[in-house]
N, C-alpha and C positions, 0 to 999 in steps of 0.2 A: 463256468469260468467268468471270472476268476473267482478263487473259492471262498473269502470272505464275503463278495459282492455278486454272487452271480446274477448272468443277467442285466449286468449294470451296463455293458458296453452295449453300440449300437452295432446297425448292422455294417456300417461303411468304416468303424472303426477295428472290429474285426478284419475286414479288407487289408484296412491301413499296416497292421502287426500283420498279417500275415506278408502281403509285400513285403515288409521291413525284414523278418525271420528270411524272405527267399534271397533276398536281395544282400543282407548281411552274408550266406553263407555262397555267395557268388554262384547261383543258381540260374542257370541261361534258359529262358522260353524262346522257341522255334529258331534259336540261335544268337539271340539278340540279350544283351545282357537287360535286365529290369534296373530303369532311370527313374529319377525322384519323381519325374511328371508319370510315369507308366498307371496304366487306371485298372485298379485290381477287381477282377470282378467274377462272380461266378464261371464264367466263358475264361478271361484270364488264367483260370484254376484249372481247370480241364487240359489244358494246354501243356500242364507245367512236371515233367518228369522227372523223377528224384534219380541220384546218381545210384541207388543200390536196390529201385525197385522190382527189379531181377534177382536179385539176392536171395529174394524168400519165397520159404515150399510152404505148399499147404499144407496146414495140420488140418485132419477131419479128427475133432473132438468127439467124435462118438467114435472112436478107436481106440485101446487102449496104448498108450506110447509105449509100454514095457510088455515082455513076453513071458513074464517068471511068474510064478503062482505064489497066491499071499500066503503069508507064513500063519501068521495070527498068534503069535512066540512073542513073547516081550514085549508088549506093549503097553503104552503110557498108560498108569492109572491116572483117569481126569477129574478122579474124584481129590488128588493130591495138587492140583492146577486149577488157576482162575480163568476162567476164559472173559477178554476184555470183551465186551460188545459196544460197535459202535452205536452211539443212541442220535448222533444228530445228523440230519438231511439238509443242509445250510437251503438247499432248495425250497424244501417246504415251509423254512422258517424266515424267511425276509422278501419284503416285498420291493421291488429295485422301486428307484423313486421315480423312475424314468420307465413305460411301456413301450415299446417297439414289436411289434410281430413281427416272427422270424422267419421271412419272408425273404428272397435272395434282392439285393437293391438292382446287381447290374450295373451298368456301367452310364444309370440315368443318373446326375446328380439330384438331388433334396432338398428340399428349403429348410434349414435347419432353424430349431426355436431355441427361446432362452436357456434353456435346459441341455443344448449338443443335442437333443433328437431332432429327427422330421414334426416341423411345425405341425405339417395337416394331421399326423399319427400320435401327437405329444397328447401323454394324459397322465397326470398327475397322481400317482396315490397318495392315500389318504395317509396322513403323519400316524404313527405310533403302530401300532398292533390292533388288531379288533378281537376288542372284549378283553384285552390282555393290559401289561405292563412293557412298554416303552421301553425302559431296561432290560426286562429278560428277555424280548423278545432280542435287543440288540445281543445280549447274551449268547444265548442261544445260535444267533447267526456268526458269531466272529470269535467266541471265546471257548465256546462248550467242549469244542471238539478236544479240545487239551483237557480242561479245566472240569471236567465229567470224568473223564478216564484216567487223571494224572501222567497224560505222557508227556514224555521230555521235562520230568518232574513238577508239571505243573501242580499247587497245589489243590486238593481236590475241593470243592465245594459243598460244603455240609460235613467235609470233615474237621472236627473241631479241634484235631491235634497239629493238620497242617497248616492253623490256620492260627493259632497263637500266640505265638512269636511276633508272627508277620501285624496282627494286630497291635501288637504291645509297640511294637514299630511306631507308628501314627498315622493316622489317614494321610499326610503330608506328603511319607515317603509312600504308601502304598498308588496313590492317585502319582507322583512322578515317575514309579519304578513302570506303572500299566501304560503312560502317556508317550517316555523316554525309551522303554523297553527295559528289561533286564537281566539277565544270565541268558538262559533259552528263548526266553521271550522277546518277539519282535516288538517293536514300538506300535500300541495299538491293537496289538494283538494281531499287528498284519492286514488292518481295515483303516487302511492312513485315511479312507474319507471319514470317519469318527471326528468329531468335533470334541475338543478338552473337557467340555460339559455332557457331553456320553460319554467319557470314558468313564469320568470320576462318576456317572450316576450307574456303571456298570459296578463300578468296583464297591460302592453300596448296598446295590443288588448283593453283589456277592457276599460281604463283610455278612449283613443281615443272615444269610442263610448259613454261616457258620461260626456262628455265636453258641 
């Protein structure tokens, strides 16, 4: 998380959302309600007891939940069905620009460097993709997971009839609809750190590959 960007956030920001998540839903540790200076921190977390965490039974998954015996009657021919598979790992495919080990920080502060991480831990990757393209690879991390599978009508990539139209359109409108967002589509594709010169080199990438 978050899933355009993972990895992106550090470890004391992590901290920050989750205080703000406990603290928004008026969530009291050791009785005391969580205040803006409150220092959230692994020990902080241990502390902190959800209203319905009593609520839930254990499932042992290696049990079957139902008692009936399978019929094996009527069932879906899949050779009449597509089965989607997901093909992208947003993990494996972008590399955050910012390293942090995921290490619990506690309630020590950090010297923080230009970048929002720990100065002493800051380490920069290296711009683009290795061995690859800069584009797909942005591709591939913010856009694929629609735009591989057409869900939420995205149109698919390499498919030359979703892709017609939208071309005859103009680069103009397709580089504003990918920047601004469109019907389904969030602005960016949901990766607001995108700069307008990745988006429009994303939508390149793409044009290119379904021509």
């Amino acid at each position: 998380m978050p899933l355009p960007t993972p990895k992106k956030l550090t470890n004391d920001e992590v901290y920050g959302i989750l205080g703000y998540i406990l603290q928004l839903n008026e969530i009291k540790v050791d009785g005391k309600e969580i205040e803006d200076d409150t220092v959230i921190n692994a020990d902080f977390l241990k502390k902190v007891h959800l209203p319905n965490e009593k609520g839930f039974i254990y499932n042992d998954l290696r049990k079957p939940d139902t008692h009936n015996t399978r019929c094996m009657k009527d069932c879906r021919d899949m050779k009449k069905w597509k089965v989607m598979h997901i093909k992208i790992d947003a993990t494996d495919s972008i590399t955050p620009s910012v390293e942090v080990p995921r290490y619990n920080c506690g309630g020590k502060p950090l010297s923080i460097g230009a970048n929002g991480a720990p100065a002493a831990e800051m380490k920069l990757a290296a711009s683009g993709s290795k061995g690859g393209n800069a584009a797909e690879a942005e591709y591939k991390a913010s856009c694929a997971a629609c735009h591989d599978s057409g869900a939420a009508s995205a149109p698919v990539v390499g498919n030359k009839d979703d892709w017609t139209a939208r071309i005859k359109a103009g680069t103009k409108t397709l580089y504003e609809h990918a920047i601004k967002g469109f019907n389904g589509m969030p602005p960016k594709g949901g990766n607001m750190s995108l700069k307008d010169d990745q988006v429009k080199a994303i939508v390149d990438y793409m044009v290119n590959k379904s021509k």
